[in-house]
PAZAPA-4460 file (N, C-alpha, C; in steps of 0.05 Angstrom, whole numbers, plus 32768, in hexadecimal, padded with zeros to 4 digits):
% residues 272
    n_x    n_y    n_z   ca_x   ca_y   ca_z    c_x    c_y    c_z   seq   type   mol
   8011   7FE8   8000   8000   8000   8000   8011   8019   8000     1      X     A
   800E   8030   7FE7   801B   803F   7FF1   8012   8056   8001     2      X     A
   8023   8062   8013   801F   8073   802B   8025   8094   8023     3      X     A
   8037   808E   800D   8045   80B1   800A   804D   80B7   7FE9     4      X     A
   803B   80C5   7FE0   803A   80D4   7FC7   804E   80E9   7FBF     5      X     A
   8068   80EA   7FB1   8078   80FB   7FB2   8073   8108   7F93     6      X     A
   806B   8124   7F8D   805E   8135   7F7E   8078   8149   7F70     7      X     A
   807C   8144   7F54   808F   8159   7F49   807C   8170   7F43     8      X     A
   8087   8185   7F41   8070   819C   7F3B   8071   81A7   7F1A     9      X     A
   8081   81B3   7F0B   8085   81BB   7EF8   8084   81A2   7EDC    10      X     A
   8073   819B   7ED2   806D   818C   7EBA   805F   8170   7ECB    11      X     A
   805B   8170   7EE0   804E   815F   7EED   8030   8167   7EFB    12      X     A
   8034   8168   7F12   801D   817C   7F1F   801A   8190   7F10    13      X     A
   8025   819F   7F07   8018   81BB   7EFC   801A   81BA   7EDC    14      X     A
   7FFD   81C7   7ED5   8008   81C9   7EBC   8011   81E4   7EAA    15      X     A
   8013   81E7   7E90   801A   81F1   7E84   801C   821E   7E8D    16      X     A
   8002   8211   7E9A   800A   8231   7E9F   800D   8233   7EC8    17      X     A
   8012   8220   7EC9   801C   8220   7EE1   8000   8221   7EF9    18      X     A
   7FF6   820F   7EEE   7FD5   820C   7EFF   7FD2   81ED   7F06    19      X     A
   7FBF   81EC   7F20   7FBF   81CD   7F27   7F9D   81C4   7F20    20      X     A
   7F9F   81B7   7F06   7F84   81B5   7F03   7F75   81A1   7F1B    21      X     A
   7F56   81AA   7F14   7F41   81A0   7F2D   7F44   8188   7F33    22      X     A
   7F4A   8179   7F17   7F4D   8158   7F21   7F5E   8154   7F35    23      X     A
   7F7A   815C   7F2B   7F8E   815B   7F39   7F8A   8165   7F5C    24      X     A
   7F7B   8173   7F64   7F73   8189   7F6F   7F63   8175   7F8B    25      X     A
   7F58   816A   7F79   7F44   815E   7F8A   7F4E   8143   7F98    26      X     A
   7F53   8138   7F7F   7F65   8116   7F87   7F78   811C   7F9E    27      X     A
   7F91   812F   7F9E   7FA3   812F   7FAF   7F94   813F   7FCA    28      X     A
   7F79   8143   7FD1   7F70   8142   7FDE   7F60   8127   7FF2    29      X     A
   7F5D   8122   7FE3   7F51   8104   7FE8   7F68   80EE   7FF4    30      X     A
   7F79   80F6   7FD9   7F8F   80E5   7FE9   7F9A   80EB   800A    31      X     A
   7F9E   8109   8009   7FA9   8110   8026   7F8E   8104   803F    32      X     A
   7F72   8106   8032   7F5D   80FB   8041   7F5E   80E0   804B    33      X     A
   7F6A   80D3   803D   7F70   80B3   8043   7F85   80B1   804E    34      X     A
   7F93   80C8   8052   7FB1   80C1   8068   7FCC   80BA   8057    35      X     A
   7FCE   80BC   8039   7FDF   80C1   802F   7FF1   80DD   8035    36      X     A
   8009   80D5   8037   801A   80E9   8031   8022   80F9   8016    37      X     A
   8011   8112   8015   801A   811B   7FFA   8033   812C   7FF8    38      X     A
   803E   812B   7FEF   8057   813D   7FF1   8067   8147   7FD5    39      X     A
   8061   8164   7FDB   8074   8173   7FBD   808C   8171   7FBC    40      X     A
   8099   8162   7FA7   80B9   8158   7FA8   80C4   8172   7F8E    41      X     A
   80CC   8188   7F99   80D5   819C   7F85   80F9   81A5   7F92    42      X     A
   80FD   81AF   7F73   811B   81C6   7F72   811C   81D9   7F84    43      X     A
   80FA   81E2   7F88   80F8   8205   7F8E   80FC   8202   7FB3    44      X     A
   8101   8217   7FBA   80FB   821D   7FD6   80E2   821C   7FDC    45      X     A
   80DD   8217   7FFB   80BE   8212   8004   80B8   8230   8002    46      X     A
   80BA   8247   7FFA   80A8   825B   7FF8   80A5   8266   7FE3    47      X     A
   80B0   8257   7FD1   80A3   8259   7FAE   808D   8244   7FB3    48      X     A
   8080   8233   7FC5   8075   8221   7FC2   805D   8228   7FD7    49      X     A
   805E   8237   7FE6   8040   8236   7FF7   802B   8248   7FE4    50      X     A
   8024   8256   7FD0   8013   8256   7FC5   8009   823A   7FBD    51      X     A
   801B   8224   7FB3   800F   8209   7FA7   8002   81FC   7FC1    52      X     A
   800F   81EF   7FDC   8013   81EB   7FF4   7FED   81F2   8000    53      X     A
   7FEB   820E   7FFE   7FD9   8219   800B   7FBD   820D   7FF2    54      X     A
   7FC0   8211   7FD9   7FAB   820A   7FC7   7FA9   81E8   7FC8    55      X     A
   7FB8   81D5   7FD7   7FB2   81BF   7FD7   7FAA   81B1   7FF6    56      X     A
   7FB2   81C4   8002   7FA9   81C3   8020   7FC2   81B3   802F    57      X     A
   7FDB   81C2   8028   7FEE   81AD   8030   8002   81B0   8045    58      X     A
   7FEF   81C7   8054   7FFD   81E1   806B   7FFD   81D4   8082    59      X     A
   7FEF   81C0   808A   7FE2   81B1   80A6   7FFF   81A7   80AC    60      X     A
   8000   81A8   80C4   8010   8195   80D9   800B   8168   80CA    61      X     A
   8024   8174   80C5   8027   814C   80B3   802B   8154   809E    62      X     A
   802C   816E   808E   802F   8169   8072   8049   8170   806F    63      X     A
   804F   816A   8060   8074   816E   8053   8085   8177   8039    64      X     A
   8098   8186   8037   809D   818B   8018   80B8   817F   801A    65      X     A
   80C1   8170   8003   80DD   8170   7FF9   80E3   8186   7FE5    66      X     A
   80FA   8199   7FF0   8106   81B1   7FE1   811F   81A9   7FD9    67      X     A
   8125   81C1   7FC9   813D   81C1   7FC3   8152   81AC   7FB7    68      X     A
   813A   8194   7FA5   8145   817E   7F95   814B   816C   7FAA    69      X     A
   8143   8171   7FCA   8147   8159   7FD9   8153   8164   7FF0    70      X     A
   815B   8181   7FE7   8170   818C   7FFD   8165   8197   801E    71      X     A
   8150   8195   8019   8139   819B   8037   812A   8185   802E    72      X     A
   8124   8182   804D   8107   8173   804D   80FF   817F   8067    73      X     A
   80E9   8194   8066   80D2   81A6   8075   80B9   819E   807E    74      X     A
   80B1   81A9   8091   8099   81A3   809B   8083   81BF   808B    75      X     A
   8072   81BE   8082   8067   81D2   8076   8057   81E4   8083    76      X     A
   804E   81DC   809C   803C   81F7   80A7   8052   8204   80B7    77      X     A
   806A   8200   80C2   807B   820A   80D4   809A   8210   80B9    78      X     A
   8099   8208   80A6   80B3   820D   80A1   80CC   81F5   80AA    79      X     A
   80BB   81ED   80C0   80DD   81DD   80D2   80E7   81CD   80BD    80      X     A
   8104   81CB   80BF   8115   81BA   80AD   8120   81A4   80BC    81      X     A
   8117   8188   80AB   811C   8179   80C1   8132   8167   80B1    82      X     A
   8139   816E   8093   8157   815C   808D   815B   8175   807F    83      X     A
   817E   8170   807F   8181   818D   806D   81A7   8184   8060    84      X     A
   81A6   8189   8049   81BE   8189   8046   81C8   8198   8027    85      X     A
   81DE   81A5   8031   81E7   81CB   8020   8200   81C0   8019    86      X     A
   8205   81D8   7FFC   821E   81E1   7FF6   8231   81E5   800B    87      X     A
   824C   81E8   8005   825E   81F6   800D   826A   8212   8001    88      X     A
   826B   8222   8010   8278   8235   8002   8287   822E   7FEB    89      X     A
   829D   8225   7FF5   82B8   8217   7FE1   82A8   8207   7FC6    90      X     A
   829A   8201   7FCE   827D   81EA   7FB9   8275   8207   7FA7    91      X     A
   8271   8218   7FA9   8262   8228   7FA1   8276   8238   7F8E    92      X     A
   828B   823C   7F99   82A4   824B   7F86   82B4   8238   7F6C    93      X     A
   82B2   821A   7F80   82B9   8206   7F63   82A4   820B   7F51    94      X     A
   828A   820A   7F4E   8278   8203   7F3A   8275   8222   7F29    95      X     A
   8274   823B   7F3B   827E   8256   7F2E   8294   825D   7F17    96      X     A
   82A4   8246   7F27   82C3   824B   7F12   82BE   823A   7EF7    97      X     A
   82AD   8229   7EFB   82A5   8214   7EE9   8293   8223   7ECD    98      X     A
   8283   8230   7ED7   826C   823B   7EC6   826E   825A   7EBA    99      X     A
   827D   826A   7EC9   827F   8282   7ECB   8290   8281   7EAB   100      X     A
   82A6   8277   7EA2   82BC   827A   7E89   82A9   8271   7E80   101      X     A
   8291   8261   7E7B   827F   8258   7E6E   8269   8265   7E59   102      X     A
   8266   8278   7E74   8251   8291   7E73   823C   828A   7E74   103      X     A
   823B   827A   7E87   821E   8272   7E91   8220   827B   7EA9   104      X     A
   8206   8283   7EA8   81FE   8294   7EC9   81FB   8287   7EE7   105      X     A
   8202   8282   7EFC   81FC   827E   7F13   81F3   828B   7F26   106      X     A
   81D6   827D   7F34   81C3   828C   7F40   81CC   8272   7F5C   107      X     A
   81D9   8280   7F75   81D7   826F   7F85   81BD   8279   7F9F   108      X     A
   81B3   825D   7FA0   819B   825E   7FB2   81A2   8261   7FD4   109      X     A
   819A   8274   7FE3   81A2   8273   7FFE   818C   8275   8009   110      X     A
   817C   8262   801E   8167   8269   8029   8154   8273   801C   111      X     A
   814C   826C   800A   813A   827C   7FFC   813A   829B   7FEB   112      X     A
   8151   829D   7FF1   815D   82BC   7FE2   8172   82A9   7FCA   113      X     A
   816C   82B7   7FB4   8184   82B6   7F9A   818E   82C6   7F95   114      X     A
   81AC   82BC   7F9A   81C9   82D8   7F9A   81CD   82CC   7F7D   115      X     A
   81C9   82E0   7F6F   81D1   82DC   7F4B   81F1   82E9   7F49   116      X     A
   81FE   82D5   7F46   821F   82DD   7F3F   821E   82ED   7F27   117      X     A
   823A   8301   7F21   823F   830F   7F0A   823F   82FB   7EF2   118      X     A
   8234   82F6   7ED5   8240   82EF   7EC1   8235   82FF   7EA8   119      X     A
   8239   82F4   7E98   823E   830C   7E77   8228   82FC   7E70   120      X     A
   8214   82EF   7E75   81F9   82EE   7E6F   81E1   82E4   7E85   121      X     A
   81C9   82F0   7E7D   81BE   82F5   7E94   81AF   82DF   7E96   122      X     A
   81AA   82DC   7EB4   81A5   82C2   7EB8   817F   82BA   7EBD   123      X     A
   8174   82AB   7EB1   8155   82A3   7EAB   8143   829D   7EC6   124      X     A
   8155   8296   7ED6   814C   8290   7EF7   8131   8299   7EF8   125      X     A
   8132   82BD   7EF9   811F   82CF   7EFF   8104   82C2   7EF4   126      X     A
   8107   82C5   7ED6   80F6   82BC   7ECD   80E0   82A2   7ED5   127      X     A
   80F1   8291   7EDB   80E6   827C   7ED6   80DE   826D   7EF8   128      X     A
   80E0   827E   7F13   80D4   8286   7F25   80D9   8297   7F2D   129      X     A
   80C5   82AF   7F27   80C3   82CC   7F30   80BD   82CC   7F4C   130      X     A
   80AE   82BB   7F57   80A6   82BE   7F76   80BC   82BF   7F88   131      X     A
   80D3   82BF   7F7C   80EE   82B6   7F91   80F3   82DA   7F94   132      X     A
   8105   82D7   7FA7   8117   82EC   7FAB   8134   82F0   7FA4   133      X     A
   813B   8302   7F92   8155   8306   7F7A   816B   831E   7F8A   134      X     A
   817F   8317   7F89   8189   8325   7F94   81B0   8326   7F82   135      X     A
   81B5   8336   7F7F   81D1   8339   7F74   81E6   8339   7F83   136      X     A
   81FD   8329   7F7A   820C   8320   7F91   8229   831C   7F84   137      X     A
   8243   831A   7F8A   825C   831D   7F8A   8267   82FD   7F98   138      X     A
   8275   82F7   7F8A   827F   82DE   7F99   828C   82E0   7FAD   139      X     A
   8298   82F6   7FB8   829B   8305   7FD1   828A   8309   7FE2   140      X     A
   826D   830B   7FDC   8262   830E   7FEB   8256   82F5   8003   141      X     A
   825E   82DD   7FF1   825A   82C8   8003   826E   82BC   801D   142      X     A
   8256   82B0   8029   8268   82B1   803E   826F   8296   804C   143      X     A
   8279   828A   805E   8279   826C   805F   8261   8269   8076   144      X     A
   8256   826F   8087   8242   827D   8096   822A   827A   8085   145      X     A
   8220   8281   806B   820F   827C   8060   81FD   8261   8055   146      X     A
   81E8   8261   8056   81E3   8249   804C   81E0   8243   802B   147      X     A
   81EE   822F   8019   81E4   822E   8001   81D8   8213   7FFC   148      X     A
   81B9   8218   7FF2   81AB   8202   7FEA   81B2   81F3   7FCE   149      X     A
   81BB   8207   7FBF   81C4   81F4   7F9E   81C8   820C   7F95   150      X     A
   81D3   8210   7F78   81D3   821F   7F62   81C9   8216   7F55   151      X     A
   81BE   822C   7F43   81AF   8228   7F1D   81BE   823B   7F0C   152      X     A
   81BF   8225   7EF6   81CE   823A   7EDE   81AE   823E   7ECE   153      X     A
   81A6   8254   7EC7   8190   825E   7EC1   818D   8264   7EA2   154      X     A
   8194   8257   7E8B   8197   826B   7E6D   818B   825B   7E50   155      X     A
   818B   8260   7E47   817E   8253   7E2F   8181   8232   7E24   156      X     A
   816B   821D   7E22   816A   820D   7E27   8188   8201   7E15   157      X     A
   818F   820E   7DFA   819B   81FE   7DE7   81BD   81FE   7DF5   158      X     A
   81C0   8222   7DFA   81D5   8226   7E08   81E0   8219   7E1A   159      X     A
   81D4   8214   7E26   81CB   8205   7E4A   81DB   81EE   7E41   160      X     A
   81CB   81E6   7E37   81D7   81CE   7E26   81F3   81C2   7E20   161      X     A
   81FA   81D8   7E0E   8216   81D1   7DFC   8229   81DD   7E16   162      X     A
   8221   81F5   7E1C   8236   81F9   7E39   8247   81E5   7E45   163      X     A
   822A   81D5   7E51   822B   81C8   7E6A   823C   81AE   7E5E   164      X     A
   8237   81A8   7E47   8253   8193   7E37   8265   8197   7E3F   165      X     A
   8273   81B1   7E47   8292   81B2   7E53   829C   81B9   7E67   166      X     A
   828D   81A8   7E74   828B   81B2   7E9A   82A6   818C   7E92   167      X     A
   82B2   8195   7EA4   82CC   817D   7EAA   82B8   8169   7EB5   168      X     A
   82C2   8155   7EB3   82BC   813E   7EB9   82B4   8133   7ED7   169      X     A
   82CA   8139   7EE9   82D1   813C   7F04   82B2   814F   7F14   170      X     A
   829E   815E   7F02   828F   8175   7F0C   827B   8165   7F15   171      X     A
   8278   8148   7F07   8263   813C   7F09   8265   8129   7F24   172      X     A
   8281   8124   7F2D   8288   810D   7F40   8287   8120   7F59   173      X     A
   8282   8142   7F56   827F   8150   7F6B   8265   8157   7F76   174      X     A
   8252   815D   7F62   8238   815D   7F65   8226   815E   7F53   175      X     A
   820A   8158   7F60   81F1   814D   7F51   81ED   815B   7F3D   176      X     A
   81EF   815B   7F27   81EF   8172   7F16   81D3   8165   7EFB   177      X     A
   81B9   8173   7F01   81A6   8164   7EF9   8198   817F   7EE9   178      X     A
   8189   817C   7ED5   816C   8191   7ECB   815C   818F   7ED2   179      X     A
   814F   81A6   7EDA   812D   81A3   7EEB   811B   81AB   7ED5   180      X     A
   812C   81B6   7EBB   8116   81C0   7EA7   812D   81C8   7E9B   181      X     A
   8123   81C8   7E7E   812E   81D2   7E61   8146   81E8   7E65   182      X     A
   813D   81FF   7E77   814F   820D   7E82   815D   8216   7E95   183      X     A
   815A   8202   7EA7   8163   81FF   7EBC   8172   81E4   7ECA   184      X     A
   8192   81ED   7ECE   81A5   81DD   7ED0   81AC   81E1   7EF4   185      X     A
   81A4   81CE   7F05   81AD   81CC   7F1B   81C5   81C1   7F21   186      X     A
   81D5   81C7   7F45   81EE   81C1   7F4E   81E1   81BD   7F68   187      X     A
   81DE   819F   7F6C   81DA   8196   7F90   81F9   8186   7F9F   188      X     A
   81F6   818B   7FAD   8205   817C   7FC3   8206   8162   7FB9   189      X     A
   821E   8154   7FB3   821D   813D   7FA9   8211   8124   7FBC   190      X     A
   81FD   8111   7FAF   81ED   80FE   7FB7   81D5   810B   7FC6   191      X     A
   81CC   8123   7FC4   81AF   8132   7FC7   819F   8138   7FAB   192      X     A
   818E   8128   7FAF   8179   8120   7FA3   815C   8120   7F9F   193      X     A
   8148   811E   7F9A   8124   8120   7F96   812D   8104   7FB3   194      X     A
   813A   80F1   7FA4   812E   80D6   7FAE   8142   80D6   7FC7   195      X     A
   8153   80E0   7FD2   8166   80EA   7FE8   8151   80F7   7FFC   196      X     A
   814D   810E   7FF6   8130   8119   800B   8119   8107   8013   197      X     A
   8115   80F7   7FFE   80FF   80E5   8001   80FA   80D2   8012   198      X     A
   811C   80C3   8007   811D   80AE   8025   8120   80BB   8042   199      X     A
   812C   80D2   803E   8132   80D8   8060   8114   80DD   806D   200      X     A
   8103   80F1   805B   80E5   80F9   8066   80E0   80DC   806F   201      X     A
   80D9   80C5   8060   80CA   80AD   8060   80D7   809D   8071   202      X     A
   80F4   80A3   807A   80F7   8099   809B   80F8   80A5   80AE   203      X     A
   80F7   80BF   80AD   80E9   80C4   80CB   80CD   80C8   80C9   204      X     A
   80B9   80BF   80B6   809C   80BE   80BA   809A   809A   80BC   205      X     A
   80AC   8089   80B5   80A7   8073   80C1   809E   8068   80A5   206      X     A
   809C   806A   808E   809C   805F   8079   80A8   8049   805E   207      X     A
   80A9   8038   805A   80B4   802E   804B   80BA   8035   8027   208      X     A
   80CF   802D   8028   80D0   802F   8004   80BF   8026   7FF7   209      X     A
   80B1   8012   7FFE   809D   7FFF   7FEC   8081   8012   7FF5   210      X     A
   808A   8025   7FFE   806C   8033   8006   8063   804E   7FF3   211      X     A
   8079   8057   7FE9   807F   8065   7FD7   8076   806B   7FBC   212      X     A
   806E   8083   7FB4   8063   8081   7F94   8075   809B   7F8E   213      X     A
   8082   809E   7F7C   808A   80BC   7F6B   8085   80C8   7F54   214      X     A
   807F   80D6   7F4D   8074   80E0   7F32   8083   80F8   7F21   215      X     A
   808D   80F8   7F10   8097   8108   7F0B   809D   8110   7EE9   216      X     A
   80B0   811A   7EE7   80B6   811F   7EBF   80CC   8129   7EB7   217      X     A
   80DD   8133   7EC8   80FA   813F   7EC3   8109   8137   7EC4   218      X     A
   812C   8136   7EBC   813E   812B   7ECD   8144   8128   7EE6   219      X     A
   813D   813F   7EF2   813B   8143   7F14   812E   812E   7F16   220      X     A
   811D   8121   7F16   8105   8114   7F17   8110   80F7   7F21   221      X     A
   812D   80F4   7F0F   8130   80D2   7F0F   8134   80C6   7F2B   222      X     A
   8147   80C7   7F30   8147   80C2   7F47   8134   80BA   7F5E   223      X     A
   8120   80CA   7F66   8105   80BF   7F79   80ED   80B4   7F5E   224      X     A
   80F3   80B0   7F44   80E3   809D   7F39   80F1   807B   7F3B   225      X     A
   810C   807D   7F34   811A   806C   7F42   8110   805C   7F5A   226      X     A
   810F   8068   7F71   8115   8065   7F87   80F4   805C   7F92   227      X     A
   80DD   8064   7F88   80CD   8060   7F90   80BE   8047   7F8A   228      X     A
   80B1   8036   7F9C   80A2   8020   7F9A   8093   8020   7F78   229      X     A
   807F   8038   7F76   8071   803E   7F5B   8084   804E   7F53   230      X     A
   8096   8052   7F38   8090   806D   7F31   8091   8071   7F18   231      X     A
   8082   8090   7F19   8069   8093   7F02   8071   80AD   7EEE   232      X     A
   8072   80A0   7ED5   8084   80B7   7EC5   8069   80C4   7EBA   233      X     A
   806B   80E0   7EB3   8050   80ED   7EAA   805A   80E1   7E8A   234      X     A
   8040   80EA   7E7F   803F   80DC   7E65   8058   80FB   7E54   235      X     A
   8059   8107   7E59   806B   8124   7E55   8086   8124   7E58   236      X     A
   808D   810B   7E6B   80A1   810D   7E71   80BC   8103   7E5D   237      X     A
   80D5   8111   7E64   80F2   810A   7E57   80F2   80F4   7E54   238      X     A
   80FB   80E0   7E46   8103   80C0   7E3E   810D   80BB   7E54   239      X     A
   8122   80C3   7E62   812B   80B6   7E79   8114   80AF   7E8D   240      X     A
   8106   80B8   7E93   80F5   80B8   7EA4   80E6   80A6   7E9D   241      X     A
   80DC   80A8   7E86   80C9   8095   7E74   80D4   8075   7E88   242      X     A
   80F7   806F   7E72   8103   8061   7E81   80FE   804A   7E96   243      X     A
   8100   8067   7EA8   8109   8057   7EC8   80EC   8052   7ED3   244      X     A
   80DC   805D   7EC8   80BB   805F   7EDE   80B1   8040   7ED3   245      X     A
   80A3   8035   7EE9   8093   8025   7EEF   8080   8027   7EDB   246      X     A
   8067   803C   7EE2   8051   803D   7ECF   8055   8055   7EC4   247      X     A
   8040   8062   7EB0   8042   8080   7E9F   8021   8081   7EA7   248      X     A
   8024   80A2   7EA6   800A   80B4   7EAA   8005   80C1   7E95   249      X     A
   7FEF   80C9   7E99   7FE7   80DE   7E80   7FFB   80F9   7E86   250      X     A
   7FF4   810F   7E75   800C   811F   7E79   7FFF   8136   7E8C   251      X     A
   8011   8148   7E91   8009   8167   7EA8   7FEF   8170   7E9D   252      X     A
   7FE3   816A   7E85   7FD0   817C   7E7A   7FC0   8173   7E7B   253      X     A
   7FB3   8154   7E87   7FA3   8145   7E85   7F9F   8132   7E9E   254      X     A
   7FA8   8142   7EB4   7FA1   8139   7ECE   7FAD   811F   7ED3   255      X     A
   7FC9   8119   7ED4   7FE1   8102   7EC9   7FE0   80FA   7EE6   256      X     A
   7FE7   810F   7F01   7FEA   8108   7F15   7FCD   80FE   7F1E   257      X     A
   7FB9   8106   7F20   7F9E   80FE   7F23   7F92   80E1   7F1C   258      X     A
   7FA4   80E0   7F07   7F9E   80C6   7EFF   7FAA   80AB   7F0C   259      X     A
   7FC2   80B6   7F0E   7FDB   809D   7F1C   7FCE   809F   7F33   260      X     A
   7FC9   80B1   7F41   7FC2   80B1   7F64   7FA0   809F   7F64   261      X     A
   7F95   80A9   7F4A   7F7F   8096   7F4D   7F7E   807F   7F52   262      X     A
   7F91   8074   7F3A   7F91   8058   7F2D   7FA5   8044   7F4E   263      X     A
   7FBC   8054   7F54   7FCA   803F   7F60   7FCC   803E   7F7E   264      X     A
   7FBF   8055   7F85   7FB8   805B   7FA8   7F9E   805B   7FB0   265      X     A
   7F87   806D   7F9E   7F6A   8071   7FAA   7F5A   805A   7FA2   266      X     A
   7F5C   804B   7F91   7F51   8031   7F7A   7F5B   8016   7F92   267      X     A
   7F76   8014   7F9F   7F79   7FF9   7FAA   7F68   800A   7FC9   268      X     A
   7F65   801E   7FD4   7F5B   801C   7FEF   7F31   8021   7FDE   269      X     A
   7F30   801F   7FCC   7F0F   8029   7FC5   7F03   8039   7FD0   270      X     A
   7F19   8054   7FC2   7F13   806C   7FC4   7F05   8081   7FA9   271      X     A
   7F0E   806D   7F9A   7F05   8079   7F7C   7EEC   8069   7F6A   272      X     A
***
């Protein structure tokens, strides 16, 4: 039986224009009614996420977010952080020195503030979550005192691309270096993960792996589709994903998550 629903948001939960349709809306209500654990497994910080959080009812004491590609795991009505694991400064200046001759931009994440480093093209971050807080910053200005949750190189999908071809070899044996989207190139703490946050939440709530469903469509994604008892590639999703998942859903536009939560959690307790 599974116990805990782990939710990608961007080409998954949400669709196209960044809305959680009713189906969707309703099911992951039902589910939390039956005592499933639903939980948003995202890149973003938990306060790009309590508009979603609050429209799904996910604020209550028991509910939980995985942030930061794995790098928090939070309690959602309080904030409290109950696994957490950051950059290093020194982490942060290797992958700068890496990208910067590149001319790809670095936006490092601190607490929920993005210190956007100097480079000679500007970096897409903004765009592509405006709800954050942007802030301009000097590599000087960091400090070892600070906290860093990851970097994003922020810039055009093709660029992004061919760039990131000549990152050394060695960049990869340092850290998680995954896409959350077309234009967006993440830097985690090596072995932090979707499916890294996942297991730690699901043992201190007392859960098993086999209890597990993940859903997802990105590269970020692989990992806790991997790792999970079900997991469920949207019909949208990258080939890799396709891949590694268990079963396929319909896609973000067609109520994909609504469906899997139907079919493989509310259907065996006869709830649907």
């Amino acid at each position: 039986m599974i116990k805990l629903v782990a939710i990608d948001l961007d080409g998954t939960l949400l669709n196209s224009k960044k809305e959680i349709s009713l189906r969707n809306k309703e099911t992951l209500k039902k589910a939390k009614a039956a005592g499933i654990k639903v939980v948003i497994c995202t890149g973003r910080p938990l306060k790009a996420i309590h508009h979603i959080l609050e429209e799904l009812n996910l604020e209550e004491a028991g509910d939980y977010s995985v942030t930061f590609n794995g790098g928090l795991v939070q309690k959602n009505d309080t904030a409290e952080i109950m696994e957490k694991k950051a950059l290093t400064l020194d982490e942060v200046k290797r992958i700068y020195e890496v990208v910067q001759p590149l001319a790809l931009p670095l936006d490092v994440i601190s607490d929920g503030i993005v210190l956007q480093l100097p480079s000679v093209n500007e970096s897409l971050y903004a765009k592509a979550n405006p709800v954050l807080t942007f802030e301009k910053a000097e590599l000087s200005d960091l400090t070892e005192d600070m906290i860093f949750n990851k970097c994003i190189s922020a810039a055009e999908a093709e660029f992004l691309d061919n760039q990131s071809l000549k990152f050394p070899k060695e960049l990869y044996d340092e850290f998680e270096i995954i896409k959350s989207r077309d234009i967006l190139l993440e830097f985690m703490p090596k072995g932090v993960t979707k499916a890294y946050g996942i297991e730690l939440l699901a043992k201190d709530l007392g859960i098993k792996q086999s209890e597990i469903m993940a859903i997802g469509d990105e590269e970020n994604d692989l990992p806790m589709i991997e790792y999970a008892k079900i997991g469920v590639a949207m019909k949208n999703a990258v080939p890799m994903i396709k891949v590694a998942a268990t079963v396929e859903t319909d896609t973000n536009e067609n109520d994909g998550v609504a469906k899997a939560i139907e079919k493989y959690i509310l259907e065996p307790l006869g709830m649907n």
